[in-house]
N, C-alpha and C positions, 0 to 999 in steps of 0.2 A: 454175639448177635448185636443187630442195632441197639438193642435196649438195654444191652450189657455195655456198647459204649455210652450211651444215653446216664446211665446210670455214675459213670466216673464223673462228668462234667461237674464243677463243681455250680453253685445255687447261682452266681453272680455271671458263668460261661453258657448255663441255660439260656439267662434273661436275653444276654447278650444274642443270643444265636433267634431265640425268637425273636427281640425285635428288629435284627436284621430281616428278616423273612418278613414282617408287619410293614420295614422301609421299603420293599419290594428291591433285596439283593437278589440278583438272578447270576448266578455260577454257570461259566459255562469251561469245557473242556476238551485240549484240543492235545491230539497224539501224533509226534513226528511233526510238530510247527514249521508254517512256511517263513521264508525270511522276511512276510510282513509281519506275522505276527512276534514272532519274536524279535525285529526291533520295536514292537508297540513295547514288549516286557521290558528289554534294555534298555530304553527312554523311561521308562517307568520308575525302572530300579537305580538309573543314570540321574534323575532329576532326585530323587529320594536322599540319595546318596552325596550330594550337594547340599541338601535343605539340612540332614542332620552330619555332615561330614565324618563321613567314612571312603573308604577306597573300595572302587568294583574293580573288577576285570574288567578289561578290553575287549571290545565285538566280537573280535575275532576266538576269543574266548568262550564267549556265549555261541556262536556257531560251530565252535569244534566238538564242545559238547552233545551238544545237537545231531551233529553228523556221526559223531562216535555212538553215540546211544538210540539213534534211529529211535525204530518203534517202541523203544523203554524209555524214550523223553516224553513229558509232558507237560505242558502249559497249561497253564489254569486261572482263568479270567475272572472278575466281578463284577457286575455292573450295577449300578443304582439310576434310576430317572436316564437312562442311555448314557451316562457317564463312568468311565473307566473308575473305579475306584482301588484297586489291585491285580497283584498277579504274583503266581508263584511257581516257578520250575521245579518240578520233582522226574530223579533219575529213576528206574525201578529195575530193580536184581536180584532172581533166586529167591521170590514170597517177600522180597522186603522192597521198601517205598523209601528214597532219599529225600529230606526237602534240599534243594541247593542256593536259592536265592530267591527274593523277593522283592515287592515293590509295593508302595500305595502311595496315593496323592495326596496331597493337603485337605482336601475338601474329605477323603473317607478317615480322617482322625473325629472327624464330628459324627459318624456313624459308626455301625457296628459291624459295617460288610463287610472287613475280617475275618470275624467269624463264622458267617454263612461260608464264606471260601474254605477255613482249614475244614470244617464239619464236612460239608459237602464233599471237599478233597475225599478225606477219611471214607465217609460211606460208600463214597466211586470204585476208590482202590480196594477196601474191603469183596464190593461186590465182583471184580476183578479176578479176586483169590488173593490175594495179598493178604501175609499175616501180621508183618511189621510196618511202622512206620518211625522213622527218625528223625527229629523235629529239628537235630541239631544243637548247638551251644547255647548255654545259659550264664548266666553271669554267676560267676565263682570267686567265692572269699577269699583262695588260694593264688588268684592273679587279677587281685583290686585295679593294679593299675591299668590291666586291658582289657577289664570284662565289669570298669562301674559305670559306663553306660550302656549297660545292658539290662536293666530292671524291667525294664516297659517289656520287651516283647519277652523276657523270661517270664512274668506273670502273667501275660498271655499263654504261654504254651503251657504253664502249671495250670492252668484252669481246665486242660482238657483231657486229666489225668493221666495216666499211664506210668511208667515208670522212670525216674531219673537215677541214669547212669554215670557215677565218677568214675573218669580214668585216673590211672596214675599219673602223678607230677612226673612231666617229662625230663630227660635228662640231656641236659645243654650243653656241648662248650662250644664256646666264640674264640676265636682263633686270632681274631683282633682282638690286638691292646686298647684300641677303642672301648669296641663294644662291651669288653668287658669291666671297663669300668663304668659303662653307662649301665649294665647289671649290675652292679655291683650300689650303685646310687639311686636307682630305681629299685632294686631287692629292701635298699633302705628303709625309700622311702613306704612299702607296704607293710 
């Protein structure tokens, strides 16, 4: 139930989510995006993606998905004062909820409309019939070197309980002489 999700959030994902709501975050949600709105998400995630340097996918990436997953795509907007503040593409398949990527501006690090979005998200897809949702990766001790700037949104997505999942250490080999010694000096260095 709601109140049973209500009840994982932790004391500091509360606050968070009400005073999103007190900032007047308004979520809205859209199924099978047209190609305006989903380049608003891929500028979104496009400029983000630039501010803290990481690598997206290509448009065309973001649109095959789209077209592959029809009416199981979804976009998911935030607004604060009429300003974009987020967005977040979730795939959905067989009672479970994928997040795939995301996006926020500079101006929503100084709020909390974040939060109103996953919460909101959550209560959507819940009310939908969906039993799972999978928030995605977290920053792991066992591959420091590609998952230690990942802290900020792993303690986000720990705030909103539920259950974290380790896989196994995956099994590698590089076939280049290269590569393998750049494993081998990066394995070091962790």
């Amino acid at each position: 139930t709601e109140e049973d999700l209500w009840k994982n959030i932790s004391h500091s994902g509360k606050y968070s989510i009400n005073r999103a709501k007190r900032e007047n975050a308004k979520v809205e949600f859209h199924k099978n995006p047209s190609d305006e709105l989903l380049k608003k998400h891929y500028d979104l995630c496009k400029d983000n993606s630039k501010r803290k340097h990481y690598y997206i996918q290509p448009w065309r990436d973001y649109v095959a998905k789209r077209d592959s997953w029809g009416e199981d795509c979804y976009l998911i907007f935030v607004h604060q004062d009429n300003e974009l503040m987020g967005s977040k593409m979730f795939l959905c398949h067989e009672g479970g909820v994928l997040y795939i990527n995301g996006g926020s501006s500079q101006t929503s690090l100084k709020n909390k409309s974040g939060y109103a979005l996953l919460w909101e998200s959550i209560l959507y897809f819940k009310n939908l019939g969906y039993k799972k949702m999978d928030l995605e990766g977290v920053m792991d001790n066992r591959f420091k070197f590609y998952t230690k700037t990942w802290g900020g949104f792993t303690h986000f997505k720990e705030k909103f309980g539920g259950e974290l999942i380790r896989f196994p250490y995956p099994q590698i080999k590089y076939l280049s002489l290269v590569f393998r010694i750049i494993n081998k000096v990066k394995t070091l260095d962790m």
